[in-house]
C-alpha positions as a printed NumPy array, in Angstrom:
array([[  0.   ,   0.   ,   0.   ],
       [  1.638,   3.189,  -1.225],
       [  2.256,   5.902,   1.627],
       [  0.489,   9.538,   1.186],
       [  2.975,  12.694,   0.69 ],
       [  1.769,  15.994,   1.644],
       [  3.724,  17.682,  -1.011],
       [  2.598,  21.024,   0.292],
       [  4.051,  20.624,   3.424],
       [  7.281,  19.712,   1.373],
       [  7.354,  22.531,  -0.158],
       [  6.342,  24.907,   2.488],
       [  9.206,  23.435,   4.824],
       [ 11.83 ,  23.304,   1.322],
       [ 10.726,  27.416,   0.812],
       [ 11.592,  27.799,   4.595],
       [ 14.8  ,  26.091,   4.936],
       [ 15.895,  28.388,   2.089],
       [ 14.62 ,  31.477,   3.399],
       [ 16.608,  30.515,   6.759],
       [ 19.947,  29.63 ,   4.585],
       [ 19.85 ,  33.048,   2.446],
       [ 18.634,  34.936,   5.825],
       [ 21.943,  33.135,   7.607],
       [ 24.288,  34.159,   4.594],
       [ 23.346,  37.622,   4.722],
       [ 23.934,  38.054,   8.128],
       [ 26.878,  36.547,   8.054],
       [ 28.127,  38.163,   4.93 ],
       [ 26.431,  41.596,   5.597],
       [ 24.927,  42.147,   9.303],
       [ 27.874,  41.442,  11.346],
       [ 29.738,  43.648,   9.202],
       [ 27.381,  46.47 ,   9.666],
       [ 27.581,  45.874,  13.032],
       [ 31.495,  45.621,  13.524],
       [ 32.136,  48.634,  10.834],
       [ 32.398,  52.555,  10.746],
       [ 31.543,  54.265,   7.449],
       [ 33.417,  56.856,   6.085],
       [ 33.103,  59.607,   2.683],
       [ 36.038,  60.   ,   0.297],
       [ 35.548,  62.392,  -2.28 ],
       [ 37.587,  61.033,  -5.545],
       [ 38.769,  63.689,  -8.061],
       [ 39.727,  61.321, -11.059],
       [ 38.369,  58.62 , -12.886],
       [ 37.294,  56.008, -10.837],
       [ 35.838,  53.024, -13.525],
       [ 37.009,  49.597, -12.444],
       [ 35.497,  50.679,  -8.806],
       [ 32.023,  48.576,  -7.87 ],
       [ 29.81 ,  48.278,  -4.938],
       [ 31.337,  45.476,  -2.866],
       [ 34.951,  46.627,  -3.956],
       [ 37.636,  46.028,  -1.397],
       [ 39.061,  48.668,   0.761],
       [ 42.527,  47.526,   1.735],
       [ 44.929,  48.821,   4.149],
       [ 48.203,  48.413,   3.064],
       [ 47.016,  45.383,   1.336],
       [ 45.051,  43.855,   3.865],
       [ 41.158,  43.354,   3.139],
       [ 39.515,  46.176,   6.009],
       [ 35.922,  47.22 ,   4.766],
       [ 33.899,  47.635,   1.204],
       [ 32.583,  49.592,  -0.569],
       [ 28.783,  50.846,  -0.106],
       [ 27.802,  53.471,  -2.536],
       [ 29.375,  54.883,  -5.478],
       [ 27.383,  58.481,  -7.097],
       [ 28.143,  61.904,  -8.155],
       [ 28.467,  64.929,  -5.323],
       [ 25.143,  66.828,  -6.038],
       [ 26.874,  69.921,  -4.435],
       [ 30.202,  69.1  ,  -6.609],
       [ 29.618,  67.524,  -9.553],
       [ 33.784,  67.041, -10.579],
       [ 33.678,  64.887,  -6.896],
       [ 32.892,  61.342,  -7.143],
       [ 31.389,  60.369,  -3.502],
       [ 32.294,  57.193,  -2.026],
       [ 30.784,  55.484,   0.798],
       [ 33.287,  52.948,   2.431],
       [ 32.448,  50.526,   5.568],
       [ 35.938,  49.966,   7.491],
       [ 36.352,  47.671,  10.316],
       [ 36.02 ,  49.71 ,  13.293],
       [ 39.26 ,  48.308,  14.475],
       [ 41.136,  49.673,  12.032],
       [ 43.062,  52.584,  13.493],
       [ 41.88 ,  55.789,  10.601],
       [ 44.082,  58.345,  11.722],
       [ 43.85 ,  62.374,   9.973],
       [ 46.454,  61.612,   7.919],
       [ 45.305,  58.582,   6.582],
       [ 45.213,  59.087,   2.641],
       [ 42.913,  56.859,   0.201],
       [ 43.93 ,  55.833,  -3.227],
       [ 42.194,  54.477,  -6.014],
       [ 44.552,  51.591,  -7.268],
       [ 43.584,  48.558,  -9.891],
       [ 43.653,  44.924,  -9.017],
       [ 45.69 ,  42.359, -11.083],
       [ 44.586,  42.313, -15.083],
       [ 40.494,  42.065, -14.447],
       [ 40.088,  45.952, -14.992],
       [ 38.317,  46.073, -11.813],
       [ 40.174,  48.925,  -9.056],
       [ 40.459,  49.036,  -5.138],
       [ 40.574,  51.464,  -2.947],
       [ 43.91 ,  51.336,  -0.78 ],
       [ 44.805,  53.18 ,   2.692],
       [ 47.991,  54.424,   3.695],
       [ 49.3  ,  56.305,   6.69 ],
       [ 47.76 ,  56.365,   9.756],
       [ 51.357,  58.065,  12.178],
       [ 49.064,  60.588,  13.478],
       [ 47.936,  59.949,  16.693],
       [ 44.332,  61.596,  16.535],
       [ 41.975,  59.292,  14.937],
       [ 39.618,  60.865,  11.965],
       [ 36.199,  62.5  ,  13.411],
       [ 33.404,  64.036,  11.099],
       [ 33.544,  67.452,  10.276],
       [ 30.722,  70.123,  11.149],
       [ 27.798,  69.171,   9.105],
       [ 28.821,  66.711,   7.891],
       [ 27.129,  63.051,   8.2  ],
       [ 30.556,  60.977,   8.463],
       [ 34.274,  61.777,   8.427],
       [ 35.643,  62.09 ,   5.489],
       [ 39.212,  60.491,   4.345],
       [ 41.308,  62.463,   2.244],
       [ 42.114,  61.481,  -1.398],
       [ 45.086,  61.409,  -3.638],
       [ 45.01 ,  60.44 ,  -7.773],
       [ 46.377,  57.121,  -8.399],
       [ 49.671,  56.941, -10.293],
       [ 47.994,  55.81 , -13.367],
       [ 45.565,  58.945, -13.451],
       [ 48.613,  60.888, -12.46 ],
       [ 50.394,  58.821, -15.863],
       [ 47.407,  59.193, -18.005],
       [ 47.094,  63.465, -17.318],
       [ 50.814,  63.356, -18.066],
       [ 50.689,  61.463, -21.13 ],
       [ 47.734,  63.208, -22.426],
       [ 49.526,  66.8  , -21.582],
       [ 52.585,  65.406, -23.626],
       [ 50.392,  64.141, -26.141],
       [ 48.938,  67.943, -26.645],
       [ 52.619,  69.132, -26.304],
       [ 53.455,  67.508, -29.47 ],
       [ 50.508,  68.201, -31.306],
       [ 51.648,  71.84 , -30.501],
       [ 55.217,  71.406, -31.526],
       [ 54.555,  69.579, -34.618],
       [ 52.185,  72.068, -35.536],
       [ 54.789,  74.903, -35.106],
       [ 56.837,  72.414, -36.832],
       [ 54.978,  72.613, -39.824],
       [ 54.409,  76.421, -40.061],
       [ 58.318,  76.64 , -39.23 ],
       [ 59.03 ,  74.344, -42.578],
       [ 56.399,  75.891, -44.949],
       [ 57.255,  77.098, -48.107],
       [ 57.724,  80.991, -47.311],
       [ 60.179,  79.937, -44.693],
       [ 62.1  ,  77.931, -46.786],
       [ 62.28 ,  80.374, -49.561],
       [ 63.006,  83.271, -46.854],
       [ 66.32 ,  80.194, -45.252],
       [ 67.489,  80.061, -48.405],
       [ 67.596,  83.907, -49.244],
       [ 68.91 ,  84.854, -45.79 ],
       [ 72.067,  81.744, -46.813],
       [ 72.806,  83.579, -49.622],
       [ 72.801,  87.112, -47.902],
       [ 75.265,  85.234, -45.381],
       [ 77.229,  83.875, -48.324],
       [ 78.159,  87.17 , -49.913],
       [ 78.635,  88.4  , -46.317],
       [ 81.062,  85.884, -46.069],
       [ 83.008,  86.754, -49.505],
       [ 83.068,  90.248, -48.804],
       [ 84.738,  89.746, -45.467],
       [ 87.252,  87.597, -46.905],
       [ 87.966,  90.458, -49.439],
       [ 88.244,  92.781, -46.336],
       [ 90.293,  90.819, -44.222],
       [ 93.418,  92.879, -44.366],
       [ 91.379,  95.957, -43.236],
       [ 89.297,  94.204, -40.808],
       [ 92.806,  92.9  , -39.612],
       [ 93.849,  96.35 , -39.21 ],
       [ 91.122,  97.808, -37.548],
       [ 91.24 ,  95.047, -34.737],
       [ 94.868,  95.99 , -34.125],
       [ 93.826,  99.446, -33.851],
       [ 90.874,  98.704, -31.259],
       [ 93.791,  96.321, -29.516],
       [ 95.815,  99.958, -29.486],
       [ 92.918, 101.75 , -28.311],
       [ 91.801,  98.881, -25.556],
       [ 95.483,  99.396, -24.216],
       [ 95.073, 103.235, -24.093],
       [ 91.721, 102.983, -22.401],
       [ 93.139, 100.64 , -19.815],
       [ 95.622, 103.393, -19.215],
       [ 93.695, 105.879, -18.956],
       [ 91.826, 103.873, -16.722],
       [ 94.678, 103.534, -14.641],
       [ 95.966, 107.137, -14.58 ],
       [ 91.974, 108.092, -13.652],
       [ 91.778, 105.327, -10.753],
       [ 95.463, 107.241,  -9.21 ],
       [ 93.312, 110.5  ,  -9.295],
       [ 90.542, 109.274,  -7.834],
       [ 93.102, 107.873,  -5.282],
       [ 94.312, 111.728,  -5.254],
       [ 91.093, 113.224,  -4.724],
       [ 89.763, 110.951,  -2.109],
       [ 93.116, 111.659,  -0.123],
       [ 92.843, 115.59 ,  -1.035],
       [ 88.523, 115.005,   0.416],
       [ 90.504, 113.869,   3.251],
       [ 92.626, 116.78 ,   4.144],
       [ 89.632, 119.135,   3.199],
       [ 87.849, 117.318,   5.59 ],
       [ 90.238, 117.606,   8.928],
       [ 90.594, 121.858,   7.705],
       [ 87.1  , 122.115,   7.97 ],
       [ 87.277, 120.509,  11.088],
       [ 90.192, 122.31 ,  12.228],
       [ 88.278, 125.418,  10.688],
       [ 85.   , 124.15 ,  12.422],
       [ 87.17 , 124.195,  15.488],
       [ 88.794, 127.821,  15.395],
       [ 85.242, 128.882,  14.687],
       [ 84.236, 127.848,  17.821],
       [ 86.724, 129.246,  19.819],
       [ 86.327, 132.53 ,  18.039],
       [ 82.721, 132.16 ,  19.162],
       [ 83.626, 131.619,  22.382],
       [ 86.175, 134.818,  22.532],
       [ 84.001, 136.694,  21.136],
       [ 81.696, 135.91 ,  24.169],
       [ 84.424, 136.826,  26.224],
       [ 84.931, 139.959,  24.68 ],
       [ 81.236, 140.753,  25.118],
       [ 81.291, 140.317,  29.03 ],
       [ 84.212, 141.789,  29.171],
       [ 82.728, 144.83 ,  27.415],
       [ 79.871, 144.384,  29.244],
       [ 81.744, 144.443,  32.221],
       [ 83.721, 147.45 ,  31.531],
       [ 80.438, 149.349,  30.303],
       [ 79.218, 148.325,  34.12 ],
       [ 82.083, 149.889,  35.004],
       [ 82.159, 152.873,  33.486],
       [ 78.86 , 153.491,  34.581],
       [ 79.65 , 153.024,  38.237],
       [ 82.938, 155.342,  37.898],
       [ 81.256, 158.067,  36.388],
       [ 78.438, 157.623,  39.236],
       [ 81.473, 158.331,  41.584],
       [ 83.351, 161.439,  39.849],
       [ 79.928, 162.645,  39.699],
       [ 79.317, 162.322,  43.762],
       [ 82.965, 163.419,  44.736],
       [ 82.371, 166.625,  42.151],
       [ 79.027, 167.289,  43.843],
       [ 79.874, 166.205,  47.235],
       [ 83.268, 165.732,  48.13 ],
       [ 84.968, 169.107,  46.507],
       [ 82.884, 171.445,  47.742],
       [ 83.624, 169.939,  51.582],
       [ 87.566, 169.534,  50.744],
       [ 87.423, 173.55 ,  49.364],
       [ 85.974, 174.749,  51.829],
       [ 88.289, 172.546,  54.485],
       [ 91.21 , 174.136,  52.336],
       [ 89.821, 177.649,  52.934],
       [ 89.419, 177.213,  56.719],
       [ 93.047, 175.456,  56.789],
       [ 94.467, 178.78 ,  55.09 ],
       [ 92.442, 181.079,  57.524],
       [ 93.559, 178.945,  60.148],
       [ 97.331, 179.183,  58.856],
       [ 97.04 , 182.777,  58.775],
       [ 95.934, 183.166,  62.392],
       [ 98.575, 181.168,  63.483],
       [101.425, 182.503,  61.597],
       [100.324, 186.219,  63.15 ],
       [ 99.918, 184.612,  66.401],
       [103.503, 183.37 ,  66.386],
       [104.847, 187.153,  64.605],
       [102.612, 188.322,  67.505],
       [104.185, 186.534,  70.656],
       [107.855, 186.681,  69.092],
       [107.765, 190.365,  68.957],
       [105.74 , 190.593,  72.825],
       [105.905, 187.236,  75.014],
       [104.674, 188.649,  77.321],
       [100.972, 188.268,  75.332],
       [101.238, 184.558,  77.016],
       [100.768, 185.867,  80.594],
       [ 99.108, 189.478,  80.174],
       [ 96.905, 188.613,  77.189],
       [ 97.412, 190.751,  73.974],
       [ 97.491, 194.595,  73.984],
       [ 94.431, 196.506,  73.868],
       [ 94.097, 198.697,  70.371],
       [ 95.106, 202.174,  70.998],
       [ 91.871, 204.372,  70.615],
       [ 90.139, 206.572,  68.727],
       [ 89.497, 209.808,  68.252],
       [ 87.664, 210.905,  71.446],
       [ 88.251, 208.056,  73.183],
       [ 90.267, 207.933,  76.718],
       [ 92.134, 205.293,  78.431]])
């Protein structure tokens, strides 16, 4: 007897299992990531094909995070933004640099992280949702500009090239080689003369040099002759001074003898008005007083006696008796 299968239960429980399997593999490929990761913005400034969602980011080779998003800067449009997912183990320093680099011959690219000496780890700016890692161009965009800037270079130069060779220019080479040509004959016809005139500038080189001497021993002269103008001025500058300073002298003195003057002519002026009228009049009473004396002394030599009886009386008048 042949057993009944529910073969919707079989297929229920088969659709389960491999909703549990695919839930399992994305948690194990994706949730514990997003649990154990940081995410961080770098803002790339070249070309950045061979980059995909799910690229590696490596540090220093060694497999750190992915990559999450991949789209134009709306406020930038030259800046590609790139949303990484790094282990949050990983020490991301502020000098830690990202580079866009390819991987092996499959034209797909990684990013790479170097640095990371600095000792403050890399926050997120003001307004801005996560901190951003700084970006440097990959050799080979760095090797691609150059090549394409040499590329233009010599499109330039062979296009100067090419106006340089035309057929004016060649015509106008070939006229100026034949200018030069008869140049060159009539030189050599004027050789002699040419020969001669450089033995005269020779001559006149010499001269010049002489003359160049001679006029370096007069400036030597002049500069000394400066010299001894400059100590008689000072010696001059010197005198000056002291005249100044005699002159001074001579003005006090002056002054002083002015001062002088005054005060002697103040004192012939008092002994005039004062003094000589006293001393004449002194004089006068000294003569009076002379005169008494010399008749008192005729007076007692001719009568002594005058000492002890007084002088004689006058004889008197008419009318008058004794």
């Amino acid at each position: 007897m042949e057993s009944k299968v529910n073969y919707t239960a079989v297929g229920v429980f088969i659709l389960l299992l491999c909703l549990l399997l695919s839930a399992a593999a994305y948690w194990l490929a994706v949730g514990g990531r997003q649990q154990n990761t940081t995410p961080y913005l770098i803002y790339a400034t070249d070309n950045v094909n061979g980059l995909r969602n799910s690229s590696n980011v490596l540090y220093r080779g060694v497999n750190v995070g992915r990559v999450a998003s991949i789209e134009i800067d709306p406020a930038n449009p030259t800046l590609i933004r790139i949303r990484v997912d790094i282990d949050r183990n990983v020490p991301v320093r502020t000098d830690t640099v990202a580079q866009l680099n390819p991987q092996g011959v499959t034209g797909l690219s990684v990013i790479n992280l170097t640095g990371g000496a600095s000792p403050q780890p890399l926050r997120a700016a003001p307004g801005q949702p996560y901190p951003v890692i700084r970006y440097a161009p990959s050799v080979f965009s760095r090797l691609e500009g150059g090549l394409s800037d040499a590329t233009l270079m010599l499109s330039k130069i062979a296009t100067r090239l090419d106006m340089l060779l035309s057929n004016e220019n060649l015509q106008a080479l070939s006229r100026t080689l034949a200018h030069a040509e008869q140049i060159t004959g009539t030189l050599a016809a004027h050789r002699q003369d040419i020969a001669q005139t450089l033995v005269a500038l020779r001559q006149s080189s010499q001269e010049l040099a002489a003359l160049g001497v001679q006029g370096q021993r007069l400036t030597g002269h002049g500069e000394k002759l400066l010299a001894q103008l400059s100590d008689t001025t000072a010696h001059l500058q010197g005198t000056l001074g002291e005249m100044d300073a005699a002159a001074k002298s001579w003005r006090q003195a002056g002054e002083g003898a002015a001062k002088l003057g005054a005060t002697g002519t103040q004192a012939l002026d008092r002994l005039q008005n004062r003094t000589l009228p006293g001393f004449d009049r002194l004089t006068d009473n000294l003569q009076q007083l002379s005169s008494q004396l010399t008749e008192l002394i005729r007076s007692l030599k001719g009568n002594p006696s005058q000492l002890l009886y007084g002088s004689p009386l006058p004889p008197p008048g008419p009318g008058e008796q004794r």
